[in-house]
N, C-alpha and C positions, 0 to 999 in steps of 0.2 A: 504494500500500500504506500500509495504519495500523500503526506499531510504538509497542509498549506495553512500559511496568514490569509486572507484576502482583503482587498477594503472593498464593499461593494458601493455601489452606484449613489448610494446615501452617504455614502463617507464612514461607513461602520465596518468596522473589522471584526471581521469571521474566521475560525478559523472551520477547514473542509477536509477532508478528502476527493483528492482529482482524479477521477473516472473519466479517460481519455475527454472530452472535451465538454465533461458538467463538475461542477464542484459539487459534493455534497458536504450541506454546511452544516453546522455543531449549530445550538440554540448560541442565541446574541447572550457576550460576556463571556464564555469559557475559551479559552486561551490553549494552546499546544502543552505549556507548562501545566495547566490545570489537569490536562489527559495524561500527561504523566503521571502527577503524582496519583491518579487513580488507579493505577496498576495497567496490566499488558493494553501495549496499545493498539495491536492487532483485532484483538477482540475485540474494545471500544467501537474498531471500525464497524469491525462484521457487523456489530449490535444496531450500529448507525445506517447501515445500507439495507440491512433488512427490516427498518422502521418508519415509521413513517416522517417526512425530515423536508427538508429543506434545500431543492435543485438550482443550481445559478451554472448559468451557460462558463465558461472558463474565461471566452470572451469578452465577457460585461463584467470580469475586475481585475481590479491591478493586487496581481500577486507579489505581498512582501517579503520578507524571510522570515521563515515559519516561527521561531518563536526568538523570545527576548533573550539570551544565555547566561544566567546564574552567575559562571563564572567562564575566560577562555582561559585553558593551558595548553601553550603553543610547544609539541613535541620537537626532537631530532631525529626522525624515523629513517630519514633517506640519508645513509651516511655517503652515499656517493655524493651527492649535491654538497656535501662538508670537502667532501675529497677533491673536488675538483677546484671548489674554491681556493682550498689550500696550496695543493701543486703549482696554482698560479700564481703564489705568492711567497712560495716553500717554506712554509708552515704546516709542518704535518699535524694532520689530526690525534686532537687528545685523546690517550688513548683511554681516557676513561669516558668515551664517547661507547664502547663495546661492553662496557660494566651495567652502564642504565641509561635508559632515554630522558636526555634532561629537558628541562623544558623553561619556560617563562610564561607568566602572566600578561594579560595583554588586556586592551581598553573592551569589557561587555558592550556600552552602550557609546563605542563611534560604531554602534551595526547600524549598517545599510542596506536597502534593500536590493534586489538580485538583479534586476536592470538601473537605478539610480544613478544620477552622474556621482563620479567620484571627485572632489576636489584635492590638486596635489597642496601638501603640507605647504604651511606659511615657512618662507624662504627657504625652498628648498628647488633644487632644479636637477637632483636625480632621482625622481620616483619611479617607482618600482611596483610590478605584482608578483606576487607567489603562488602559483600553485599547489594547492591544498586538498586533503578530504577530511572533512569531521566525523568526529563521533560524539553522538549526543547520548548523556548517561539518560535513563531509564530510571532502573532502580538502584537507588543511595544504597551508600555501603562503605563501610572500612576495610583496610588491612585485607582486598580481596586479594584472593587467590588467582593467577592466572589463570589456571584452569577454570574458573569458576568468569573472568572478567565480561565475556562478551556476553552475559545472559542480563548483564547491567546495562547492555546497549540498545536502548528505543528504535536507532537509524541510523543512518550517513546523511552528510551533504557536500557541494561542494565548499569551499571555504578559500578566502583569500586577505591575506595577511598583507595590507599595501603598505607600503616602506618607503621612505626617504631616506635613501644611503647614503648622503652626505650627513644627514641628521644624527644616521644611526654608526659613522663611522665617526663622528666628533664627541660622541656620549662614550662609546663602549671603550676605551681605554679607562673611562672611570669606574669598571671593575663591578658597575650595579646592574648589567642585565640592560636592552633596549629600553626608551621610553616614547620620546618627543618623536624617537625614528619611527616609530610604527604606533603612533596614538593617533590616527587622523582619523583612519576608516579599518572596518573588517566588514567585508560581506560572505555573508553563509545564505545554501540555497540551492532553486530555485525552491528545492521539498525535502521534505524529512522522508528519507526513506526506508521500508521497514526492512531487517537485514534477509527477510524469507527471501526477497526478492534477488538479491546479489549471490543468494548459494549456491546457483547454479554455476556460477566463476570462480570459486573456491578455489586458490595456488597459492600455494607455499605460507605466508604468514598471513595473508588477506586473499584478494581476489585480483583476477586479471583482468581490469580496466583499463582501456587506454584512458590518457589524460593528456590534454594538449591544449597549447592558448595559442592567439590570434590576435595580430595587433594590427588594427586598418586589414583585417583578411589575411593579413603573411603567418604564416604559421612560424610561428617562434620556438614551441617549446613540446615535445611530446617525449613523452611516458609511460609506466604502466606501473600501477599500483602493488602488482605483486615483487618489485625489485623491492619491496620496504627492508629495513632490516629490524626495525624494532615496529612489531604487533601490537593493533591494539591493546591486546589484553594485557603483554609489558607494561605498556606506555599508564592502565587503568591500573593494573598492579601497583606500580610505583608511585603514581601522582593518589592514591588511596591511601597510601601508607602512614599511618601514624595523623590521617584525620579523615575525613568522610566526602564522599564523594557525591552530591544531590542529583536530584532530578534534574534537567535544567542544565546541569554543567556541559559544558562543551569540550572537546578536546582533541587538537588541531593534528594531523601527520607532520607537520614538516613539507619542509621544499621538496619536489621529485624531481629527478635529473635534471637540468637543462630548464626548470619550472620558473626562470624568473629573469629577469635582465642584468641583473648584477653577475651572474654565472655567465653569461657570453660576455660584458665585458670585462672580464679578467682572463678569461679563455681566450678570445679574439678578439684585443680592444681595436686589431688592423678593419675589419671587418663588422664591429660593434651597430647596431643599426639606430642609437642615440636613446635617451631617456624618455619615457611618456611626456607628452606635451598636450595643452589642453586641445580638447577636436577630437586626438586619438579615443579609437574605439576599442578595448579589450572583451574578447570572449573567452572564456576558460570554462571546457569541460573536462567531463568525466563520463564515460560511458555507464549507461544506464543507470546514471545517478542526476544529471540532470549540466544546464549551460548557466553559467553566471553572464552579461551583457552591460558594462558600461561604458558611460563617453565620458573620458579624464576634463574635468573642469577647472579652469585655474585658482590656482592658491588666492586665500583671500587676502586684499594687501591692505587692511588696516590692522595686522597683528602687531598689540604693545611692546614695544621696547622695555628689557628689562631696567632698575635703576644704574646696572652699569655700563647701559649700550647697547648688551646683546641678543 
């Protein structure tokens, strides 16, 4: 099953299930997060399609990102995407990157929704997208067991971490994790998707999905999701550990190959085909999980000066 935000035609946001080309919608007021925390959410569906409910053509609304995120922890799943960055810079990767999948916290609410313009960060003039998949927790839980992780998993979506690399290369010598570089925007989307659906792709630590983004049409980046090296269930394992994990929480893979701009310019800066600029169109999918679609809108330029300048 696909579960959706929608706004419909009044301005009221619904959320549904999308049935090739009707939504069927939840009563007004109950939220993605609210069908979480009432347990499985496949069943909610079932219960919904075979009741009597509420049809809106898919056409007549604008689909946002399905729900609001608790919390984002942004993984290192694709240690190649680490590897290649490094070799161009010979810095070998840490090798306590192979111990546990670390991760950082990132801004819930810069989400946007899954076609939205993106605006690039105040004074910054190398933004960047990341190619992403999420996983959205289900059911809360501690100290889970790997074995035990993905029954904690509601869905997937696509997910994209936008970044301003000058931003985020003038902070991270200060030893505290990104901030300012990747606080503008994150869009997760287009739906929540239930994992019955992706089982049929099942390889090696996830499933075999291409993923690939598009900038103005050029294909820039593709992928496939089973190269990960750290599994969800890792990734749930770890970021669980010693406190709890809610409904609602989000939690991001990490870059896939080749998934972002800042990887071709250190790989090829001869050949580099230049940073997002406002106009550009980014698309970034994921096979049968769904297309993210936005046009980069310029940074806004009355951002304050701090008191000493900067």
């Amino acid at each position: 099953m696909r579960f959706t935000t929608c706004r419909t035609g009044n301005g009221e946001l619904r959320a549904g299930i999308v049935d090739g080309s009707n939504v069927h919608a939840f009563a007004a007021g109950i939220t993605v997060i609210d069908l979480l925390e009432r347990g499985d959410l496949s069943e909610q569906g079932r219960r919904l399609v075979e009741s009597s409910h509420e049809t809106i053509a898919l056409a007549d609304v604008e689909v946002r990102s399905p729900l609001q995120p608790r919390s984002i922890r942004d993984c290192a799943g694709f240690l190649q995407h680490l590897r290649n960055l490094s070799e161009a810079v010979d810095m070998p990767v840490d090798d306590r990157h192979e111990l546990f999948p670390p991760f950082y916290f990132t801004n819930p609410n810069a989400r946007l929704g899954p076609y939205d313009d993106v605006p690039i960060a105040p004074n910054s003039t190398q933004f960047d997208f990341e190619l992403e998949i999420a996983a959205v927790i289900g059911t809360a839980g501690s100290d889970i067991r790997p074995g035990d992780a993905e029954a904690h998993i509601a869905g997937y979506m696509v997910f994209c971490d936008w970044s301003a690399r000058d931003l985020q290369l003038h902070e991270m010598p200060l030893r505290l994790g990104p901030a300012k570089g990747k606080d503008t925007a994150n869009t997760i989307g287009p739906y929540l998707v239930t994992p019955d659906e992706l089982e049929p792709y099942r390889s090696r630590k996830a499933f075999d999905l291409e993923m690939t983004a598009h900038v103005n049409d050029e294909l820039v980046s593709r992928g496939r999701m089973n190269t990960i090296d750290w599994g969800f269930s890792d990734m749930i394992a770890y970021a669980s550990r010693g406190t709890e994990l809610r409904a609602g929480d989000v939690i991001g893979s990490g870059t896939v190959e080749t998934g972002c701009l800042f990887e071709h310019f250190v790989l090829d800066p001869d050949r580099f085909r230049g940073w997002l600029q406002p106009g550009d169109v980014v698309r970034l999918a994921v096979e049968h999980i769904g297309e993210l679609r936005h046009r980069i809108a310029s940074a806004p330029s009355d951002a304050p000066r701090l008191t000493s300048g900067y």
